[in-house]
C-alpha positions as CSV (number, residue, x, y, z in Angstrom):
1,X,-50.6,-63.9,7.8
2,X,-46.9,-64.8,7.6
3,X,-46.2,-64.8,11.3
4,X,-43.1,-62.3,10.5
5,X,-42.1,-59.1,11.0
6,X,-41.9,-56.3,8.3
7,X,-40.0,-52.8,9.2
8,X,-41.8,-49.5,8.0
9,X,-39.3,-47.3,7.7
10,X,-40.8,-44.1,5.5
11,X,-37.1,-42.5,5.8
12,X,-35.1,-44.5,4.3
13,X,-37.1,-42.9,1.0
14,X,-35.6,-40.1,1.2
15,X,-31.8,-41.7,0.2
16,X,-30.3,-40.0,-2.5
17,X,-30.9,-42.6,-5.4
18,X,-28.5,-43.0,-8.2
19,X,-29.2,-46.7,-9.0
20,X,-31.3,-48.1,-12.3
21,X,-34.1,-45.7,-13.0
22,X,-37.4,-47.5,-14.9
23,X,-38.6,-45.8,-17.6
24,X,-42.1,-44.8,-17.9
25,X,-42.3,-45.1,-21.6
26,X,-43.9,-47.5,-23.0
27,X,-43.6,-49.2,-26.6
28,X,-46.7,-50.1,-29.7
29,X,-47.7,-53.6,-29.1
30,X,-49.6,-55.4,-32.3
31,X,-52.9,-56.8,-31.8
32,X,-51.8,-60.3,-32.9
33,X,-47.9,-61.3,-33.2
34,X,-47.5,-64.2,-35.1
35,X,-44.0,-65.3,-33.1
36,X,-45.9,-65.2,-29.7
37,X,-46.7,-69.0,-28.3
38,X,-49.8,-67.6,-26.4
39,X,-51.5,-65.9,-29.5
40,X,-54.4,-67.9,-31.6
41,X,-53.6,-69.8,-34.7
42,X,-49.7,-70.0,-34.0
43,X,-47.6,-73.2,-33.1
44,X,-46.3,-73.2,-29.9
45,X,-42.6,-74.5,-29.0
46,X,-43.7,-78.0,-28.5
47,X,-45.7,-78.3,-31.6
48,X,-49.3,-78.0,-30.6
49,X,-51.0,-75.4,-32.3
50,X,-53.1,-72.9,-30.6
51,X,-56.6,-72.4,-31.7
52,X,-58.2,-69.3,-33.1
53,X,-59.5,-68.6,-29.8
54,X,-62.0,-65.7,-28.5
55,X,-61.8,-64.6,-24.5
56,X,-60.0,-66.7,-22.3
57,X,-58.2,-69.6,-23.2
58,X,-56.3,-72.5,-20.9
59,X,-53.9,-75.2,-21.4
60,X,-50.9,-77.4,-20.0
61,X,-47.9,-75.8,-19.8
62,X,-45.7,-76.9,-22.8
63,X,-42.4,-76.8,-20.3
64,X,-44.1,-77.5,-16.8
65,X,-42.1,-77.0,-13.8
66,X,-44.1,-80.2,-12.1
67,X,-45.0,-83.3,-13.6
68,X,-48.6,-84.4,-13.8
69,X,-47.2,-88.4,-13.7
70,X,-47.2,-89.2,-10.1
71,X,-43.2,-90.5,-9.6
72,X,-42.4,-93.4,-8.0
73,X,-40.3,-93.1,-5.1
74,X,-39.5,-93.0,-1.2
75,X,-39.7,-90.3,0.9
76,X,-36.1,-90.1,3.0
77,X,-36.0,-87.5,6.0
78,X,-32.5,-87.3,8.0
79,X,-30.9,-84.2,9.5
80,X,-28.8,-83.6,6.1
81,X,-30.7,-85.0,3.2
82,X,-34.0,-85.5,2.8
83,X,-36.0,-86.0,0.0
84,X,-39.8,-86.9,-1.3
85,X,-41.6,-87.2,-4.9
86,X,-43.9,-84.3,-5.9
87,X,-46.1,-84.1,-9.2
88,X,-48.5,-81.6,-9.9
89,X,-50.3,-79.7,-12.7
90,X,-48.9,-76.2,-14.4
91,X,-51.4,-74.1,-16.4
92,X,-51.4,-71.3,-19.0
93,X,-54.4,-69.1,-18.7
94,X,-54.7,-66.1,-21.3
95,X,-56.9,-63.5,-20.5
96,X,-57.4,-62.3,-24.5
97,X,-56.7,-63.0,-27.9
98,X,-55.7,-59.9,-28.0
99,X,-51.2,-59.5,-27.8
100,X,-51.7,-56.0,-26.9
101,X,-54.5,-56.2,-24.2
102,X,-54.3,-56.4,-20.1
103,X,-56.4,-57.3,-17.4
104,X,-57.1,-53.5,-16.8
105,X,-58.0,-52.8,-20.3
106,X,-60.2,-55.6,-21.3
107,X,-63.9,-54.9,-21.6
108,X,-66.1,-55.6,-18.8
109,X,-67.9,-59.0,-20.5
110,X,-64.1,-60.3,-20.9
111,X,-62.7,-59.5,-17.5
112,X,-65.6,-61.2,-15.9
113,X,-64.5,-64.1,-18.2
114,X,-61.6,-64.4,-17.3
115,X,-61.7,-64.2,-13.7
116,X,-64.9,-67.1,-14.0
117,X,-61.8,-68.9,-15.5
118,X,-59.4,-68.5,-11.8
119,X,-63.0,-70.4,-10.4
120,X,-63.4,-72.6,-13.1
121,X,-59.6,-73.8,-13.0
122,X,-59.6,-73.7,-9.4
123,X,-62.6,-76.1,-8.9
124,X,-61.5,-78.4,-11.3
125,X,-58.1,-78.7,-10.3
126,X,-58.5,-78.9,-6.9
127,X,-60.8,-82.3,-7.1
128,X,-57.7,-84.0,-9.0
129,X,-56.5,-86.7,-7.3
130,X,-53.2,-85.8,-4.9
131,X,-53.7,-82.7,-5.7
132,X,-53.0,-80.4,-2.2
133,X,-52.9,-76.5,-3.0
134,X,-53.5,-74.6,-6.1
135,X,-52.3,-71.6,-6.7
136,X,-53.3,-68.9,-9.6
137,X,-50.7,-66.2,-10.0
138,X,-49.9,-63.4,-12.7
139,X,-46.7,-62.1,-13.5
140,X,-46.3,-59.2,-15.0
141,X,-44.2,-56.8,-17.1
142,X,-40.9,-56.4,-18.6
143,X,-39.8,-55.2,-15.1
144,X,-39.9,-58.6,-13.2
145,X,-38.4,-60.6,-15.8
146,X,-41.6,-61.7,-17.7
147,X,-40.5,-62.8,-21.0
148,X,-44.2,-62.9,-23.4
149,X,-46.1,-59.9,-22.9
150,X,-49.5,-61.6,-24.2
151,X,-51.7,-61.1,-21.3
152,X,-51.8,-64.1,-19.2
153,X,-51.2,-66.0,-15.8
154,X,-50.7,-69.4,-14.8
155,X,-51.4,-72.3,-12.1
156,X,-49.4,-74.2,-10.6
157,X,-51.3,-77.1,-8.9
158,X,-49.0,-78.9,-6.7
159,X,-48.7,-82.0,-4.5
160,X,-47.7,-80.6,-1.7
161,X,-49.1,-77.5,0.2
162,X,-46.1,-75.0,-0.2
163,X,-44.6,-73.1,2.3
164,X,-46.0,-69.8,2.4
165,X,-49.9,-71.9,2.4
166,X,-48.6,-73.4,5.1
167,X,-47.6,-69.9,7.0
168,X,-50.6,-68.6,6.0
169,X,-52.6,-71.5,7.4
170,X,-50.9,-72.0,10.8
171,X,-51.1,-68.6,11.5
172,X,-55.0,-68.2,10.7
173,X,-55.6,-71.2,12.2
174,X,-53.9,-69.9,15.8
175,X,-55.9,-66.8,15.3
176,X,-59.1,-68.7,15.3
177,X,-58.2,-71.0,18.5
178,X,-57.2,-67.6,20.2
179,X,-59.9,-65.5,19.4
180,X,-63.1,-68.0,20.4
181,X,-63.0,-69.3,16.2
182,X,-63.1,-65.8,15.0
183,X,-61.8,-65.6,11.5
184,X,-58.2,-63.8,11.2
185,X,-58.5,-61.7,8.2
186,X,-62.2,-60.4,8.8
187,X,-61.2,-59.4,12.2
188,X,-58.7,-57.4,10.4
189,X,-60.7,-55.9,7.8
190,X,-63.2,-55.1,10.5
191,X,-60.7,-53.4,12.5
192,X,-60.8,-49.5,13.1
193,X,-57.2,-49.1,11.5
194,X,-58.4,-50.5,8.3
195,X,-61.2,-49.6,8.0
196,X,-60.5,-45.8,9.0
197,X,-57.1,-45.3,7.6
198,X,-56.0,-48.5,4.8
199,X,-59.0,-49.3,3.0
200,X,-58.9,-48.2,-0.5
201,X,-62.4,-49.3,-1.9
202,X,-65.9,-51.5,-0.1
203,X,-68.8,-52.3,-2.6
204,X,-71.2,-54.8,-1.7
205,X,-69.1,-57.9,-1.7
206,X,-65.4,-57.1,-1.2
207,X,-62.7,-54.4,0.5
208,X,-59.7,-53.7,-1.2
209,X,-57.2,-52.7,1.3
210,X,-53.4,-52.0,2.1
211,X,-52.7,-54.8,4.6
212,X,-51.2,-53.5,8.0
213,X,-47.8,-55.0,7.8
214,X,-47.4,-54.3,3.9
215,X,-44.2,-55.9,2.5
216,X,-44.4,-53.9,-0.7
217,X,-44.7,-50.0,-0.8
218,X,-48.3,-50.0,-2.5
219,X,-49.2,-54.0,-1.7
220,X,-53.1,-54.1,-2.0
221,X,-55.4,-57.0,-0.7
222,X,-58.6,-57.8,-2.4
223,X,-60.6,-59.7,1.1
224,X,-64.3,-61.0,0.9
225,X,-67.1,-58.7,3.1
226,X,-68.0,-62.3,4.3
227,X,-65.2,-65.5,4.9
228,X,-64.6,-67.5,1.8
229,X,-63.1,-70.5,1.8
230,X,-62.0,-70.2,-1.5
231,X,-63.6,-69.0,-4.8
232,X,-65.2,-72.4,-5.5
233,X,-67.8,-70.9,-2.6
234,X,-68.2,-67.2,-4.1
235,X,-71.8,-66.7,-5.7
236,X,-71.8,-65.2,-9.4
237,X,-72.8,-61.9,-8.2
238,X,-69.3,-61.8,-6.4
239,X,-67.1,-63.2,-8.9
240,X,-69.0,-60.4,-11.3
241,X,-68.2,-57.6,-8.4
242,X,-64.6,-59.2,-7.9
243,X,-63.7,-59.0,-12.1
244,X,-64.7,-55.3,-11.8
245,X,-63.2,-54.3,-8.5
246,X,-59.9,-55.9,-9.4
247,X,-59.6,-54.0,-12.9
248,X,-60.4,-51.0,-11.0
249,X,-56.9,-51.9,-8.4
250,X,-54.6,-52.4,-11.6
251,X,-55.9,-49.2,-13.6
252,X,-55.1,-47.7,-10.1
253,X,-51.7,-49.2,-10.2
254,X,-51.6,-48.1,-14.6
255,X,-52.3,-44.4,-13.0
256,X,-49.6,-44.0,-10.2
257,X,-46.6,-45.6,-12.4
258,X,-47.9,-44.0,-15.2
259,X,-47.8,-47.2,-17.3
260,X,-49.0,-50.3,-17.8
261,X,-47.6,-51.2,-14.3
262,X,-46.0,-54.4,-13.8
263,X,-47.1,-56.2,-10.7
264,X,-47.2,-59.8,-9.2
265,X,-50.7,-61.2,-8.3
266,X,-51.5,-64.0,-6.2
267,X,-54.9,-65.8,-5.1
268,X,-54.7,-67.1,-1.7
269,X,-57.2,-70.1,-2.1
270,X,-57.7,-72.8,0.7
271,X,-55.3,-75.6,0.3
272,X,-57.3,-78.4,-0.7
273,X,-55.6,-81.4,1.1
274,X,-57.5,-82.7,3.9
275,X,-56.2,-80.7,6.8
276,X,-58.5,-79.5,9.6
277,X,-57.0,-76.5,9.6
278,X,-58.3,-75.4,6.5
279,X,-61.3,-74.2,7.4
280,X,-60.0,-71.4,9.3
281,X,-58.4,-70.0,5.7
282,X,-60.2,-67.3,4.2
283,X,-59.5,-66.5,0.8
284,X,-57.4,-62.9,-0.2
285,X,-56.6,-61.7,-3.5
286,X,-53.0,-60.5,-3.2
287,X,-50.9,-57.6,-5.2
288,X,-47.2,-56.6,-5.2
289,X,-46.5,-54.0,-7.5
290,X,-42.6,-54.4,-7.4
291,X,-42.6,-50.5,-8.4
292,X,-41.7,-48.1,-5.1
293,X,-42.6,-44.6,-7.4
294,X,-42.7,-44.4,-10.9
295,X,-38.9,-44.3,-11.3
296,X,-37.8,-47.2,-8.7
297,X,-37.9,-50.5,-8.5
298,X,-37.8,-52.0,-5.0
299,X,-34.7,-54.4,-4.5
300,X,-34.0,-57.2,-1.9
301,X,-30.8,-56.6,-1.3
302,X,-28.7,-57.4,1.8
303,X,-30.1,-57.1,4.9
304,X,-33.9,-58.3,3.5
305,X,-32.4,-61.3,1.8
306,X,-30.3,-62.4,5.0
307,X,-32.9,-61.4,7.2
308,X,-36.2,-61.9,5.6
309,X,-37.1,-59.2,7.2
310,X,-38.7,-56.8,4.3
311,X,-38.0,-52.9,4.7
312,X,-41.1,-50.5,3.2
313,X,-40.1,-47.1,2.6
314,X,-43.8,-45.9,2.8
315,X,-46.2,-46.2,5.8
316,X,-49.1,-48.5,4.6
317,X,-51.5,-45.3,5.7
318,X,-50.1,-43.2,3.3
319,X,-50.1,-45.9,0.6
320,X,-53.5,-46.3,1.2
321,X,-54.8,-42.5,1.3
322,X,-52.8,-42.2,-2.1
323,X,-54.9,-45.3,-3.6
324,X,-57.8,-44.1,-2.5
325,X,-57.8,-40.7,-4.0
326,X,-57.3,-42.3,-7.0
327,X,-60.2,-44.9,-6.2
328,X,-62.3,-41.3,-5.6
329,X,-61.4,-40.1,-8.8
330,X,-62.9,-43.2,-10.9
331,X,-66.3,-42.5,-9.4
């Protein structure tokens, strides 16, 4: 999907580690916290006042990274300096009223709401004028640098398609014109490898699996049984089977780190600019869990930053056979 390579190297595990060690313990959280921008009733940094919201809840980012005032300006390309305007949309999407609740422990009426929310947002945004990709994301935990814990993600709706959509394009799109139009990731998902030694879960509508070339040691996909464009084109029956199979992956994830495990989520929706390519795309649900046990974090260090070439200290297969015991073990 990135047209890169990634080295498996399952020995380099075994180091002797005497760097940071995360801790496993975990602190009381309130059920409201009135100095917490994302919680109902309180008034955020800017001055707007949140509701006394119930479920989900969305707004504009009080300190957006993009503005959504298109700028004036020329785009300049040379060898050495080049430069264009970009605008876009950023989004706060919280999952609960609830400080002290996650995606994993929400009940099943509110996860299903707030994953309707990713389709909602994503439908709406992506018929905004000069409006090119959209991308719904979650950070979180203490671990990656997340600084409110109220359970939430955000959107950042962008101009532009951004490089790893574009990556991810080209390189489905060249799979297709290869392979007589055949779609890249069901091809993959079909595949004896995956579906014989990384899938993890297959209900009715999707496969979670650990994607051949994993970048992270227990990187999940969520893929579509059939190609989706994007979640704009997923029936309610899916987005229904999709809230509950992906709180099923992150009380997985809560289980092997023994915690409320921090993780980076991604949904890889079709950009929505009018390139032909598009329709080759076929939407994934991605997780990095940036934890390697319980106890370790993994780094990019050296080689991976100067490289970009990522090392994984775990072969995907056994990743996958350890997710799927647990996956046995919630039926």
């Amino acid at each position: 999907m990135l047209q890169q390579w990634v080295i498996v190297s399952a020995t380099s595990a075994a180091r002797p580690w005497s760097g940071a060690v995360e801790s496993s313990t975990s602190t009381d959280v309130p059920e409201h916290d009135p100095d917490c921008y994302l919680c109902p009733r309180v008034t955020r940094a800017a001055g707007s006042t949140n509701p006394d919201y119930k479920g989900p809840f969305a707004f504009d980012n009080d300190f957006p990274t993009l503005s959504d005032i298109a700028p004036s300006g020329e785009e300049k390309t040379n060898p050495l300096q080049s430069y264009a305007p970009a605008h876009g949309r950023c989004r706060v999407l919280c999952w609960s009223e609830n400080h002290n609740d996650t995606l994993a422990s929400l009940s099943e009426s509110k996860i299903i709401a707030a994953v309707q929310l990713w389709k909602d947002e994503y439908t709406a945004l992506s018929e905004e004028e000069n409006i090119e990709q959209v991308l719904i994301f979650e950070n979180k935990g203490v671990e990656i640098g997340v600084s409110n814990l109220h359970p939430h993600g955000q959107i950042y709706a962008t101009s532009f398609v951004t490089d790893t959509a574009v990556r991810m394009r080209d390189a489905q799109a060249n799979y297709a014109k290869n392979n007589n139009d055949q779609c890249l990731l069901q091809d993959m998902l079909a595949s004896d490898l995956v579906q014989q030694d990384l899938m993890v879960e297959k209900n009715k509508f999707w496969s979670v699996i650990v994607p051949f070339a994993a970048r992270f040691s227990y990187e999940t996909w969520i893929v579509p049984n059939r190609k989706l464009n994007s979640l704009a084109e997923a029936t309610d029956a899916e987005m229904r089977e999709l809230a509950l199979c992906y709180q099923r992956q992150v009380k997985r994830y809560d289980i092997l780190f023994a915690r409320s495990a921090p993780n980076v989520t991604l949904l890889h929706n079709a950009p929505c600019d009018d390139h032909p390519d598009n329709k080759h795309w076929c939407f994934h649900l991605a997780f990095h869990p940036p934890l390697r046990d319980s106890e370790k974090m993994k780094y990019l260090a050296g080689f991976e930053s100067g490289s970009n070439n990522i090392v994984n200290p775990l072969m995907p297969e056994n990743a996958a056979a350890t997710l799927r015991k647990l996956a046995e073990a919630q039926k």
